[in-house]
ZATI-638371 format. One record per residue (C-alpha): x, y, z; chain; residue in three letters; residue number from 1. Coordinates in Angstrom, 3 decimals. Example, Ala and Ser with C-alpha at 12.3 -4.5 7.8 and 13.67 -1.06 7.14 Angstrom:
BEGIN
<pt u="12.300" v="-4.500" w="7.800" mol="A" type="Ala" seq="1"/>
<pt u="13.670" v="-1.060" w="7.140" mol="A" type="Ser" seq="2"/>
//
This chain:
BEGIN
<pt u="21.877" v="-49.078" w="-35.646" mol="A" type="Unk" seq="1"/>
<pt u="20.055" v="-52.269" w="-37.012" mol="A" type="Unk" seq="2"/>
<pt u="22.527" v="-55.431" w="-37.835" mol="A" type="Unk" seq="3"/>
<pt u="24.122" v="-55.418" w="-41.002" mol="A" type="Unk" seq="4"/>
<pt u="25.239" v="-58.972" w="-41.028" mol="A" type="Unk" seq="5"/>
<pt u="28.545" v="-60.401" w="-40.672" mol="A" type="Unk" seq="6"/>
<pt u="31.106" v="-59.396" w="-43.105" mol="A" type="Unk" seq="7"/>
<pt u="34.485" v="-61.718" w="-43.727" mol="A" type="Unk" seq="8"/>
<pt u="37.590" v="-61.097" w="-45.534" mol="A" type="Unk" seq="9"/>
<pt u="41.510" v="-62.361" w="-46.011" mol="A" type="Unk" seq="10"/>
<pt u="42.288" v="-58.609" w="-46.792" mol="A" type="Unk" seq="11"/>
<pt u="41.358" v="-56.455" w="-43.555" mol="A" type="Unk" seq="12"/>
<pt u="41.577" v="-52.973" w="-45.773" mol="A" type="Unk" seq="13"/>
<pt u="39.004" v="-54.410" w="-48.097" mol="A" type="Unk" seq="14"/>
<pt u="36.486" v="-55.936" w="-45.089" mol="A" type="Unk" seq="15"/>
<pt u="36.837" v="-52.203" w="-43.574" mol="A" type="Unk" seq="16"/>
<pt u="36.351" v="-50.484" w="-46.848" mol="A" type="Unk" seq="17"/>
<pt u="32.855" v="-52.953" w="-46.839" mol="A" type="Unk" seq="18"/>
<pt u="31.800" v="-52.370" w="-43.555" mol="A" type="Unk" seq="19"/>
<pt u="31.951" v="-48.419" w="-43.920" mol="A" type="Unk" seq="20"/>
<pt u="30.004" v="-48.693" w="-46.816" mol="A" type="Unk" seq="21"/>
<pt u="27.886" v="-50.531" w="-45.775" mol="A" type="Unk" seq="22"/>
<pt u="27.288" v="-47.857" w="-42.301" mol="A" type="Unk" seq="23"/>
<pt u="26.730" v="-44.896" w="-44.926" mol="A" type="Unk" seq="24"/>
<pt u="24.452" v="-46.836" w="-47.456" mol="A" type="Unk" seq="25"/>
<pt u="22.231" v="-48.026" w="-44.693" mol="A" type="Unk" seq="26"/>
<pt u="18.795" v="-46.821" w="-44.819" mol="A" type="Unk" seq="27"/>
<pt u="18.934" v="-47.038" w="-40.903" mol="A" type="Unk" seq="28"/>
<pt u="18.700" v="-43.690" w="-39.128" mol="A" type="Unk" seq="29"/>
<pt u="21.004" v="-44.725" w="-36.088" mol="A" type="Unk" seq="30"/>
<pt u="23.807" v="-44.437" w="-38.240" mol="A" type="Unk" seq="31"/>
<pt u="23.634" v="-41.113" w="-37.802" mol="A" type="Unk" seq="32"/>
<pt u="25.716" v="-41.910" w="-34.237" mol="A" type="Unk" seq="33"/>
<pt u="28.269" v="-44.353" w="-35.575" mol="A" type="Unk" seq="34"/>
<pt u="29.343" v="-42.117" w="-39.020" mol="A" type="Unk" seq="35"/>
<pt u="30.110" v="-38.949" w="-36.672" mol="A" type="Unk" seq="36"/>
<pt u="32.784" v="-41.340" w="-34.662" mol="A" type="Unk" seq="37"/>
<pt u="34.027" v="-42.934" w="-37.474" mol="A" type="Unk" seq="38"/>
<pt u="34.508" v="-39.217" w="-38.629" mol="A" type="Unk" seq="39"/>
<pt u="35.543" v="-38.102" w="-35.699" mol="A" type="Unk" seq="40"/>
<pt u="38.058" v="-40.514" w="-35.398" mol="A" type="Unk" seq="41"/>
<pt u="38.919" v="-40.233" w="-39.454" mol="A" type="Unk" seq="42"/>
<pt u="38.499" v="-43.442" w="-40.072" mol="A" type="Unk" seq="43"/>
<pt u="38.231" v="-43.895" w="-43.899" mol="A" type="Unk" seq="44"/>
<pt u="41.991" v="-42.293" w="-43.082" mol="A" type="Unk" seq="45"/>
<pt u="43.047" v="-45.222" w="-41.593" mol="A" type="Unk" seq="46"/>
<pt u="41.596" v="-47.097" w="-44.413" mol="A" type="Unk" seq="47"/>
<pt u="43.456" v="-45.177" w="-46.869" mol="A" type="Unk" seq="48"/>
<pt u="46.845" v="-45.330" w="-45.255" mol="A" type="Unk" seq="49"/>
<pt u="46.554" v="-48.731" w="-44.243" mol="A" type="Unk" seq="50"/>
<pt u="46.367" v="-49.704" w="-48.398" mol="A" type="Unk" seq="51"/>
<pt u="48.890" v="-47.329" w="-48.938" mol="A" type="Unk" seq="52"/>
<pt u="51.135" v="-48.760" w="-46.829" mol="A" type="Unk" seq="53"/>
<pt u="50.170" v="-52.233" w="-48.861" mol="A" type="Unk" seq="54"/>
<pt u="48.274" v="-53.580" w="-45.615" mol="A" type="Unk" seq="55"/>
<pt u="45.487" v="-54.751" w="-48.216" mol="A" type="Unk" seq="56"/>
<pt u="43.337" v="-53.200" w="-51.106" mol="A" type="Unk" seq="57"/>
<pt u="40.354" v="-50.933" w="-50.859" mol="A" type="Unk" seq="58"/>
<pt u="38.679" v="-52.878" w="-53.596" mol="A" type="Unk" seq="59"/>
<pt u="36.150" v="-55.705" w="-52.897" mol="A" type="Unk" seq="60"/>
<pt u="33.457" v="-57.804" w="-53.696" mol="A" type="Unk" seq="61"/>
<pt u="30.350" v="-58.786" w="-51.629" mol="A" type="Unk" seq="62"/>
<pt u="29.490" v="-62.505" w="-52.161" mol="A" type="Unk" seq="63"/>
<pt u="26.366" v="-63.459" w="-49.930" mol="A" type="Unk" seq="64"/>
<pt u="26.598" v="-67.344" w="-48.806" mol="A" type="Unk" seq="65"/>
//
């Protein structure tokens, strides 16, 4: 899968919530390999319980510097 940059965060639910949308919106096709572990593996469930478990927020907001 091509390089999607470097993402950064002080809340490590929202920096996962970005960096799995950021797998499935890429226009790469070698993603196909990396969403069928992160399914595999359910990540977006991890996600989800981590902010319900008030580890962080899914929410966030890509600022490019």
């Amino acid at each position: 899968m091509e390089d999607l940059g470097i993402f950064a965060s002080l809340d490590p639910v929202a920096l996962d919530q970005a960096c799995v949308d950021a797998v499935y919106a890429s226009p790469d096709e070698g993603k196909a390999a990396l969403i069928e572990r992160m399914e595999s593996r359910n990540g977006i469930h991890t996600v989800e319980t981590a902010a319900e478990l008030g580890l962080g927020n899914r929410p966030y907001e890509i600022k490019a510097i």
